[in-house]
C-alpha positions as CSV (number, residue, x, y, z in Angstrom):
1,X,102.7,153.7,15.9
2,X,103.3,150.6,18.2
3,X,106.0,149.4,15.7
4,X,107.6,152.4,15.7
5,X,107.4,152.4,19.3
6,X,109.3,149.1,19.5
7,X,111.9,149.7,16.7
8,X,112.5,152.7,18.6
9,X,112.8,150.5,22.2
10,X,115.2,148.4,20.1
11,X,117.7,151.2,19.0
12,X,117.6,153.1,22.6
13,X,118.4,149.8,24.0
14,X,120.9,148.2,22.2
15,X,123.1,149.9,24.1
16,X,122.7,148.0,27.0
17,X,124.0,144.8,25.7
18,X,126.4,146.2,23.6
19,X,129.2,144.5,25.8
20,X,127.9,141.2,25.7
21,X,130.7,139.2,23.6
22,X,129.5,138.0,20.0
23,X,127.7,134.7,18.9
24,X,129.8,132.0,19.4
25,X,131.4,129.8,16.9
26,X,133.8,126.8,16.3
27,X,134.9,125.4,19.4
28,X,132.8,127.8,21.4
29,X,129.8,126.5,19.7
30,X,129.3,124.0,22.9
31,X,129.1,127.5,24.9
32,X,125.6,129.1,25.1
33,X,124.3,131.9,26.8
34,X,120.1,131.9,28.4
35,X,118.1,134.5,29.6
36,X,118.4,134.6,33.0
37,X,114.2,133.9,33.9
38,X,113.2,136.8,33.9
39,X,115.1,138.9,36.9
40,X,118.3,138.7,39.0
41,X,119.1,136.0,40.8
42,X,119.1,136.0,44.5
43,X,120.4,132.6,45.9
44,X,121.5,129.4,45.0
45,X,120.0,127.6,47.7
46,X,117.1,125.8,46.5
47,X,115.9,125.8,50.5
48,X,115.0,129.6,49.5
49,X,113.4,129.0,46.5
50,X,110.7,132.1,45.8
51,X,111.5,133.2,42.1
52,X,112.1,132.1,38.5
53,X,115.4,133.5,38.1
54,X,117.0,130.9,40.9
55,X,115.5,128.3,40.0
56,X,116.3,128.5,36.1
57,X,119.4,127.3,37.3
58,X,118.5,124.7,40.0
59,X,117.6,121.4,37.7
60,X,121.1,121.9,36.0
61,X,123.1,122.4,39.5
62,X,120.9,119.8,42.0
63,X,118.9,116.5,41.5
64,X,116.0,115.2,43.6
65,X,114.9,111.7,45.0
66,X,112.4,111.6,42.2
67,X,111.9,114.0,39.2
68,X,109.1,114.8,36.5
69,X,110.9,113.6,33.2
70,X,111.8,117.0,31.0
71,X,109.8,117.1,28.3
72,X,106.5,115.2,29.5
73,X,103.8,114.6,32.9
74,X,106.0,111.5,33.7
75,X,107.7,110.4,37.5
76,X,111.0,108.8,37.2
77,X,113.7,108.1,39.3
78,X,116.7,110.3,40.2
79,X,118.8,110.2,43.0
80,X,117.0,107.3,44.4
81,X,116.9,104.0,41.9
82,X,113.7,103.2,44.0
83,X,111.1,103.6,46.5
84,X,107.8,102.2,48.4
85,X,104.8,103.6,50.1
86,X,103.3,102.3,53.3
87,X,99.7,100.7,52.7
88,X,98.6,103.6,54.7
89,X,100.3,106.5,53.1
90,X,102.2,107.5,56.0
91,X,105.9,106.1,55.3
92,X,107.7,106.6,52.5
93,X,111.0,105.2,52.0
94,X,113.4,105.6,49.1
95,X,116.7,103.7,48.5
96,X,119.3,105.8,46.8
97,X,121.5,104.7,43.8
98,X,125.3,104.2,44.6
99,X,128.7,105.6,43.4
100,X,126.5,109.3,42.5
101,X,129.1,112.0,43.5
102,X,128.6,115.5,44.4
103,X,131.0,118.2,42.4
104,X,134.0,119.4,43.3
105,X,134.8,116.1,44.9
106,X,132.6,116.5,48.2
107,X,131.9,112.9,47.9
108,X,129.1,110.0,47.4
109,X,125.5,111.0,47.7
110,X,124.3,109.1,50.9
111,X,121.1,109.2,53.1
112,X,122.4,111.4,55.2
113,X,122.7,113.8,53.5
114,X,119.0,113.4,52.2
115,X,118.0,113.6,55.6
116,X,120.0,116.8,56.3
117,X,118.5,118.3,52.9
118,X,115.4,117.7,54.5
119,X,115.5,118.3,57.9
120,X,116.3,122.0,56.7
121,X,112.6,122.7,56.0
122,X,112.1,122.3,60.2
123,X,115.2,124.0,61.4
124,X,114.3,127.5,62.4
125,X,117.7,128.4,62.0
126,X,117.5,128.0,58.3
127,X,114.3,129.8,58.1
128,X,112.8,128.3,54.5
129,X,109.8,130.4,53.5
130,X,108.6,126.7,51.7
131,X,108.8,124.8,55.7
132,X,104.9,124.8,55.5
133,X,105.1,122.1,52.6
134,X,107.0,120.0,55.3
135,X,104.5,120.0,58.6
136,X,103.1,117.0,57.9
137,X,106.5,115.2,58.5
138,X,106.8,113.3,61.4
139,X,110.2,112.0,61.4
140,X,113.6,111.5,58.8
141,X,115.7,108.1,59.5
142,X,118.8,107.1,57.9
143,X,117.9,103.4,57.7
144,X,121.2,102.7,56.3
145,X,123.8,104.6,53.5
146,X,121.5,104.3,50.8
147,X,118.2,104.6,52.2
148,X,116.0,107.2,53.7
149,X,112.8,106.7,55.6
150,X,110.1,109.7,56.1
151,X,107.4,109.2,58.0
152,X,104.2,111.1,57.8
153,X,101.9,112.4,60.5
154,X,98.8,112.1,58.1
155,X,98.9,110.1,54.9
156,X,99.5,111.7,52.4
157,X,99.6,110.2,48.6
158,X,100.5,113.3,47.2
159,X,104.5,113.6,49.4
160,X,106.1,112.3,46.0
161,X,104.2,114.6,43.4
162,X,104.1,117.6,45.2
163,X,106.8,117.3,48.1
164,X,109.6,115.3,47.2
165,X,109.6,116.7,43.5
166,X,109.3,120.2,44.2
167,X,112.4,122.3,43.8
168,X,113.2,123.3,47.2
169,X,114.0,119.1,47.6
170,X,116.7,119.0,45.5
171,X,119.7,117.1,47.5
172,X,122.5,118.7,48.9
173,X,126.1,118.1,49.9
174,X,125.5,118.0,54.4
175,X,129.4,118.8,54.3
176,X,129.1,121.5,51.4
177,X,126.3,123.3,53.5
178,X,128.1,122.7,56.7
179,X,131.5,124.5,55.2
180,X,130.5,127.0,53.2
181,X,127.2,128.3,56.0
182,X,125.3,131.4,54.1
183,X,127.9,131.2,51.6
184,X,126.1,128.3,49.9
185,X,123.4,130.5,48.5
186,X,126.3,132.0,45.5
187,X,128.8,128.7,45.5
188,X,126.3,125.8,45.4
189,X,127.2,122.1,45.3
190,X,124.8,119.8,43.8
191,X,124.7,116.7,41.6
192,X,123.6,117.7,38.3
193,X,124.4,117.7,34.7
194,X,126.2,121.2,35.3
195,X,128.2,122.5,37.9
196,X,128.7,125.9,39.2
197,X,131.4,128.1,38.0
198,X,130.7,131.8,38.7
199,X,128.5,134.5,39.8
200,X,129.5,137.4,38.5
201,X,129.6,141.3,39.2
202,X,126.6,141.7,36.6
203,X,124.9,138.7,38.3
204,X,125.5,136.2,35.3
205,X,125.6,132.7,36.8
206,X,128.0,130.5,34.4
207,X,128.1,126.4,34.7
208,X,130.0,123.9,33.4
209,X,129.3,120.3,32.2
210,X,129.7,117.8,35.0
211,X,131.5,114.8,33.3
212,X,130.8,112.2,35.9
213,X,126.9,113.1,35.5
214,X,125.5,109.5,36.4
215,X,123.2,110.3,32.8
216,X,126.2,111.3,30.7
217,X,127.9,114.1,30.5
218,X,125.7,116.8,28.5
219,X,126.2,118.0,25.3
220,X,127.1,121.2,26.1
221,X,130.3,122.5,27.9
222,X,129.4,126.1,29.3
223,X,126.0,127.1,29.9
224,X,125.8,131.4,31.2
225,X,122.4,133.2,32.4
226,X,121.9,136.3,31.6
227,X,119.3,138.6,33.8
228,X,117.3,140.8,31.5
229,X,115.1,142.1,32.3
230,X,113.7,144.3,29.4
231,X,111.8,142.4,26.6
232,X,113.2,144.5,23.7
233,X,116.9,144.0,25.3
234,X,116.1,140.2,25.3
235,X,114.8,139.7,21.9
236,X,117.6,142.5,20.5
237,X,120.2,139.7,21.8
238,X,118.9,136.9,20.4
239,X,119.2,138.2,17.1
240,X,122.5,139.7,17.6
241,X,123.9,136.3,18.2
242,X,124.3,137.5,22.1
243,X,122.0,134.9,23.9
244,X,120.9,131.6,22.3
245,X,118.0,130.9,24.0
246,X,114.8,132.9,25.7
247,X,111.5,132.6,27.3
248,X,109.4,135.4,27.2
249,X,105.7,136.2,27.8
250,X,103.4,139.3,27.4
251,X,105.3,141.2,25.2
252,X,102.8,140.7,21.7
253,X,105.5,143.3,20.3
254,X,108.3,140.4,21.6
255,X,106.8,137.5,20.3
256,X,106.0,139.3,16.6
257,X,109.9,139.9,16.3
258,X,110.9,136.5,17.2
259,X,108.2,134.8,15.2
260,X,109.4,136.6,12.6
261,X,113.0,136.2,12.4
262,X,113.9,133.3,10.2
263,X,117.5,132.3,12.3
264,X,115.0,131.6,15.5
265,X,113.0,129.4,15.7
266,X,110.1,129.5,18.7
267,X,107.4,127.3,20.7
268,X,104.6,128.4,22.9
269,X,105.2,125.9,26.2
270,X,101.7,125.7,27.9
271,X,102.0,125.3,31.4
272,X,99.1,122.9,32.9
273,X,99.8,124.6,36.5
274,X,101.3,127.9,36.5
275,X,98.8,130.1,37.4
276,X,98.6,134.3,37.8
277,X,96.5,135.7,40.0
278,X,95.5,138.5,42.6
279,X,95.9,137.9,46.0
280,X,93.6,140.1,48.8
281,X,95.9,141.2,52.1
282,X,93.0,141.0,54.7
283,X,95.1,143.6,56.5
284,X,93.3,146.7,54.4
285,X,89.7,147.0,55.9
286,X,87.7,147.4,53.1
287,X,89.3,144.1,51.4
288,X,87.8,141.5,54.3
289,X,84.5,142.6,53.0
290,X,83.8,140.1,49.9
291,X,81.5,142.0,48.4
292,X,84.2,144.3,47.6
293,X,86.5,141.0,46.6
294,X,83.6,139.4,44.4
295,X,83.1,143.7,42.9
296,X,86.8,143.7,42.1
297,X,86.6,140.4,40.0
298,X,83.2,141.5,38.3
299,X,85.3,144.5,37.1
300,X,88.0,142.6,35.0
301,X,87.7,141.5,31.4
302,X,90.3,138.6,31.5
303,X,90.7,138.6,27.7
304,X,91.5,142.2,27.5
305,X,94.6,140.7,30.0
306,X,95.0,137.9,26.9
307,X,95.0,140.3,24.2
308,X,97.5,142.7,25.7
309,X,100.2,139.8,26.3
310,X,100.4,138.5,23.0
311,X,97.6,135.9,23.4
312,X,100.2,133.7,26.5
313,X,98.2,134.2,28.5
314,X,94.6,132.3,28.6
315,X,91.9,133.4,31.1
316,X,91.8,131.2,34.2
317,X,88.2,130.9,36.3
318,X,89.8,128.5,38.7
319,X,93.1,128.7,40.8
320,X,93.8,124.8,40.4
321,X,95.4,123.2,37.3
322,X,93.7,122.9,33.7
323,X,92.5,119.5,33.9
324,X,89.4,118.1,31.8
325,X,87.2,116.8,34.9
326,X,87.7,120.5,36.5
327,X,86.8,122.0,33.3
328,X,83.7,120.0,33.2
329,X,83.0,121.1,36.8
330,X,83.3,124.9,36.1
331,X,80.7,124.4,33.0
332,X,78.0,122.7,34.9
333,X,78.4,125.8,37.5
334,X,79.9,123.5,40.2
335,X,81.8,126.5,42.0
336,X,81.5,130.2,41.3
337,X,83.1,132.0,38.8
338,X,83.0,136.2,38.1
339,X,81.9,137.0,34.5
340,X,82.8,140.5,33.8
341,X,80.3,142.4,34.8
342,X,81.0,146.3,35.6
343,X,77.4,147.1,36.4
344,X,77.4,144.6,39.1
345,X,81.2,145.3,40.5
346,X,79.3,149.1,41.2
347,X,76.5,147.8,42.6
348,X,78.2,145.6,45.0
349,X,81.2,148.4,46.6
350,X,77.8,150.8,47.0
351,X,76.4,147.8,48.6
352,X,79.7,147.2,50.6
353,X,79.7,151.1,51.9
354,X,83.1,151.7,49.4
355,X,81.5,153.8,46.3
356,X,84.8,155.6,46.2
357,X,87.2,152.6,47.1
358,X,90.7,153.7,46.6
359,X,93.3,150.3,46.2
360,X,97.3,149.9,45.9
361,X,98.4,147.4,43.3
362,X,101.8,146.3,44.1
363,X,103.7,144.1,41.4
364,X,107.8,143.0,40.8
365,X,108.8,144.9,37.9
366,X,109.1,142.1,35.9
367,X,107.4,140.6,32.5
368,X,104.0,140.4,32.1
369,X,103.4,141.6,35.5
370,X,103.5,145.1,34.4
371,X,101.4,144.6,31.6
372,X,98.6,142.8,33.7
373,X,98.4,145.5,36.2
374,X,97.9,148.5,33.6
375,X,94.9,146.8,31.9
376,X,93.8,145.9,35.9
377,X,93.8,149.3,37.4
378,X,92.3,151.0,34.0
379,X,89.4,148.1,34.4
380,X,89.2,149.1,38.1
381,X,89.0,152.9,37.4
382,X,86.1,152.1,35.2
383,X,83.8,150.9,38.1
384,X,85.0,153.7,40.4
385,X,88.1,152.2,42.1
386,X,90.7,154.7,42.7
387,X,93.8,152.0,41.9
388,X,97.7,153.5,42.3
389,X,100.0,151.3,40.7
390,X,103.1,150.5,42.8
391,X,106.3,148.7,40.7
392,X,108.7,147.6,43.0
393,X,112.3,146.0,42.2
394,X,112.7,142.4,42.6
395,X,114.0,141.8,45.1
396,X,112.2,144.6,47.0
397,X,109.1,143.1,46.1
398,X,110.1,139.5,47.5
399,X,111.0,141.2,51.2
400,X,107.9,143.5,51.1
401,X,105.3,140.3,49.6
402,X,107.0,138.0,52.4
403,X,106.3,140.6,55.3
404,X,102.3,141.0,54.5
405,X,103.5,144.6,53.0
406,X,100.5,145.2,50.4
407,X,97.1,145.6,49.7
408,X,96.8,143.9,46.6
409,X,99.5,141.6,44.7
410,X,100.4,139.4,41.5
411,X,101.0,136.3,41.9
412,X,102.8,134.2,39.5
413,X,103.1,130.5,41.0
414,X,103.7,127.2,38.8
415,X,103.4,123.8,40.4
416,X,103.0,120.4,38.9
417,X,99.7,118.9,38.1
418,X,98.3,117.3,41.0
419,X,95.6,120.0,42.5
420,X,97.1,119.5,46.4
421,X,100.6,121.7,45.3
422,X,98.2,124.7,44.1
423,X,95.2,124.8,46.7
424,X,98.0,124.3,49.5
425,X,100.5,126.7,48.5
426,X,97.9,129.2,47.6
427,X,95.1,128.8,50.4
428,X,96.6,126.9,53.3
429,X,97.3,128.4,56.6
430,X,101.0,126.1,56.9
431,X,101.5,128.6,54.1
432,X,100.8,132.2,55.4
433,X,103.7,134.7,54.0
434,X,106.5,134.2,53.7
435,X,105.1,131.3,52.2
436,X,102.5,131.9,48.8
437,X,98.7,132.2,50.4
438,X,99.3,135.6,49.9
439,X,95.4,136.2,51.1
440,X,95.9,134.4,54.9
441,X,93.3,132.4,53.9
442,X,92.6,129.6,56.8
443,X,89.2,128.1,55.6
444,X,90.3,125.2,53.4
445,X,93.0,123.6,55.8
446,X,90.2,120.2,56.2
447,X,89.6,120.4,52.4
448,X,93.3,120.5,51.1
449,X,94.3,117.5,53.9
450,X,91.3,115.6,53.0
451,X,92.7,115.5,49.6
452,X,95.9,114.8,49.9
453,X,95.1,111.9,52.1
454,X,92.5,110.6,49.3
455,X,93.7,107.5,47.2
456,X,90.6,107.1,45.7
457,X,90.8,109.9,42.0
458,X,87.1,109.9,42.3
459,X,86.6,111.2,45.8
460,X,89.4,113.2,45.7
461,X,87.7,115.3,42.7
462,X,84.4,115.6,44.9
463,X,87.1,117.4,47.5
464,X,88.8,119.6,45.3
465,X,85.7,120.6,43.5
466,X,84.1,121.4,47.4
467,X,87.4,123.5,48.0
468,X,87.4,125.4,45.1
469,X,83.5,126.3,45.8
470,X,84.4,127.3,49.2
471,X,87.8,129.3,47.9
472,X,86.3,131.2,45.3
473,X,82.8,132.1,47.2
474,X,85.5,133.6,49.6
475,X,87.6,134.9,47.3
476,X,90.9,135.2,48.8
477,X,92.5,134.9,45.8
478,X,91.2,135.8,42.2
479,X,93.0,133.5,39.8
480,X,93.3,135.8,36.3
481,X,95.1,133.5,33.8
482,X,96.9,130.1,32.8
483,X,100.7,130.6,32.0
484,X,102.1,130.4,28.9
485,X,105.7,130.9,27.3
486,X,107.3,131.4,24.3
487,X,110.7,129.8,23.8
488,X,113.0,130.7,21.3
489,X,116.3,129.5,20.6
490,X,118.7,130.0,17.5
491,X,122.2,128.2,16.3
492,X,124.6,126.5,18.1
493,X,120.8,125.0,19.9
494,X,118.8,123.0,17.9
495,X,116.3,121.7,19.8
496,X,115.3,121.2,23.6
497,X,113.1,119.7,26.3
498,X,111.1,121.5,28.3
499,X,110.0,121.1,32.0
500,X,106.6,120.9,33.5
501,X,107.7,123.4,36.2
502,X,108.8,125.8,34.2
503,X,112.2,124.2,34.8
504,X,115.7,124.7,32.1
505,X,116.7,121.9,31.7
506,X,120.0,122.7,29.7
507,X,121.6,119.0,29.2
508,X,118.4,118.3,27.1
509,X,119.7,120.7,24.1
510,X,120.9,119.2,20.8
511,X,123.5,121.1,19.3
512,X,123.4,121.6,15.8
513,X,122.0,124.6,14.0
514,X,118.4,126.9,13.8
């Protein structure tokens, strides 16, 4: 019956893409079209950066100061050739390669206009919903054209791995910004591989190759995303010959067709830091009980949330990334963890005086969140929970999460693999909505500085492992599963490189057949 179901999907849906032009060939072979990841797009400016489908595009548009190598866990230069760090861990100062030009002839990269990229983050004016990554920053000085000195008010050893690689840092064009005002967020001006062509009625962001790339001009001379949103449109593409590459996750239905189709060919990508989970609004009376937060987690069978996505996604205990010494601290019982357990979920919302709890879920109607929240509320109905699920639009959901406008939420949030990005995106106060503590959690703040001041990898373990046993005994969040994807990718593409953020890193694909 479920294959039936999904052939069916396929032939209802078809439609839909039916004006999508035809698989390219011959000269148009260097022209590939991507799933846009996995809504619309919303803005260009990586300042704003909230959701996949912007910043799919932002490593092929912008480069950063320093960059995780695609493909790998490794720190290499970008826009700057070098850089030091103070003894103390308060001042870091990079010096920028020369002759690297921004597109459309807007000139020479400089410090300046590193400093303006980052004063951005403090200007109230601009109004970054990431500014509480940037509090710690004392000061930004243009020491000369090619070098840019940030000074800390705390040390912090972590400012290159988390700050300065992250993808609202990505270098822009002061003049660009300055001209073009709001209109920056749909014509963007960076120094990438790719630059930006269009954004067109039916959102579908094209590039171009950037031929004075300071790594080579890529491979590839046209690069288009696609927004679809739909699984069984997606995959129905791909095999038509109508998008070349995907990502797609908790669609078991999805991945069976792809795996299946001899012209694709597919990876799982496991992400050591991308992390879904349930966040708690504190607003709602009966959540700032934790009994009824600790009842809500006994309720849910994380591998029944495996199973139903195709086996992507693998249950998480923790909120921090998959790392063998945190592993090792969850088995010896270091923190708490909430084994599913319905009988006690009962008896703790009868202790908490809410028997007959009833709870909104609100989730973006995108992939897998819908599929996570039906196996949620039909665990939560089992223990007596009343749960209503509430789908909401993109970009509906992004205004209403960024507001407090919820009771409970998904969260889908990748970072790289140092444990600071996580617990302080997650669980610090800098980082109340608009920013990602979704829970206004304030009870780590000492924890999470503590550890990114820490040089020592030993004592900064003890710290994280303390903050996760004060985070999950309060249980603002309740972390559900580790992130996986499955890419898949047919001719003109042979093969490609894929980002520890999650990024799309387009000038890494090799032409030349499935």
């Amino acid at each position: 019956m479920r294959r039936l179901s999904w052939m069916l999907i396929c032939v209802l849906l078809l439609a839909s893409i039916a004006g999508l032009p035809p698989r390219a060939e011959g000269q148009q072979a260097r022209e590939i079209r991507v799933r846009m990841q996995f809504s619309g797009p919303r803005s260009l400016d990586p300042v704003y950066n909230t959701r996949a489908a912007d910043y799919f595009t932002y490593s092929n548009i912008f480069n950063n100061l320093v960059r995780w190598k695609p493909g790998g866990t490794e720190l290499e230069a970008d826009l700057a050739e070098r850089w030091e760090i103070s003894a103390d861990g308060r001042i870091y100062t990079f010096y920028l390669r020369r002759g690297i030009q921004f597109h459309k002839n807007y000139g020479e990269v400089t410090a300046e206009d590193a400093k303006f990229s980052f004063d951005r983050f403090s200007d109230p004016k601009v109004a970054t919903p990431n500014a509480g990554d940037w509090k710690n920053v004392e000061r930004i000085e243009v020491v000369d054209r090619y070098t840019v000195r940030i000074t800390l008010r705390e040390r912090a050893f972590t400012f290159i791995t988390n700050q300065i690689t992250s993808r609202p840092a990505a270098i822009l064009s002061k003049r660009a910004v300055e001209e073009k005002g709001d209109r920056f967020a749909r014509d963007p001006i960076g120094t990438g591989p790719f630059v930006f062509e269009s954004w067109s009625a039916a959102d579908e962001i094209t590039l171009v190759a950037n031929p004075r790339y300071f790594r080579g001009a890529p491979r590839l001379a046209k690069v288009t995303f696609v927004p679809i949103l739909e699984e069984a449109v997606a995959v129905a593409a791909l095999e038509r010959g109508q998008i070349h590459v995907m990502w797609t996750r908790g669609s078991p239905d999805a991945i069976e067709v792809l795996r299946r189709n001899r012209d694709i060919r597919t990876q799982v990508v496991a992400r050591v830091a991308s992390v879904r989970a349930l966040g708690f609004n504190p607003s709602y009376a009966p959540l700032r009980d934790v009994r009824v937060r600790h009842a809500l987690a006994h309720a849910v069978n994380k591998n029944d949330i495996a199973i139903a996505t195709g086996a992507l996604l693998a249950p998480a205990e923790h909120p921090l990334p998959r790392t063998p010494w945190l592993f090792e601290a969850q088995q010896r019982g270091a923190f708490p963890i909430y084994r599913y357990d319905p009988q006690r979920a009962r008896q703790l919302l009868a202790e908490a005086g809410a028997p007959n709890l009833r709870l909104v879920l609100s989730y973006p109607l995108r992939s897998p969140d819908g599929t996570m929240t039906q196996v949620l509320a039909e665990q939560w109905r089992r223990v007596g929970v009343d749960t209503v699920l509430e789908g909401i639009e993109q970009r509906a959901w992004d205004t209403r999460r960024s507001q407090g406008q919820y009771q409970v939420t998904t969260i889908g949030i990748g970072r790289g693999p140092d444990p600071d990005e996580l617990a302080r995106d997650l669980f610090h106060s800098s980082n109340f909505p608009p920013g990602e503590n979704v829970g206004y959690y304030d009870k780590a703040d000492g924890l999470i500085d503590a550890g990114a001041r820490e040089r020592n990898p030993d004592l900064r373990q003890r710290i994280y492992i303390a903050f996760l046993k004060q985070a999950m005994t309060d249980l603002p969040v309740l972390p559900l599963a580790y992130d996986a994807y499955l890419a898949a990718w047919r001719a003109p593409v042979s093969s490609m490189a894929h980002g520890i953020n999650n990024d799309f890193a387009a000038d890494t694909i090799v032409l030349g057949g499935p």
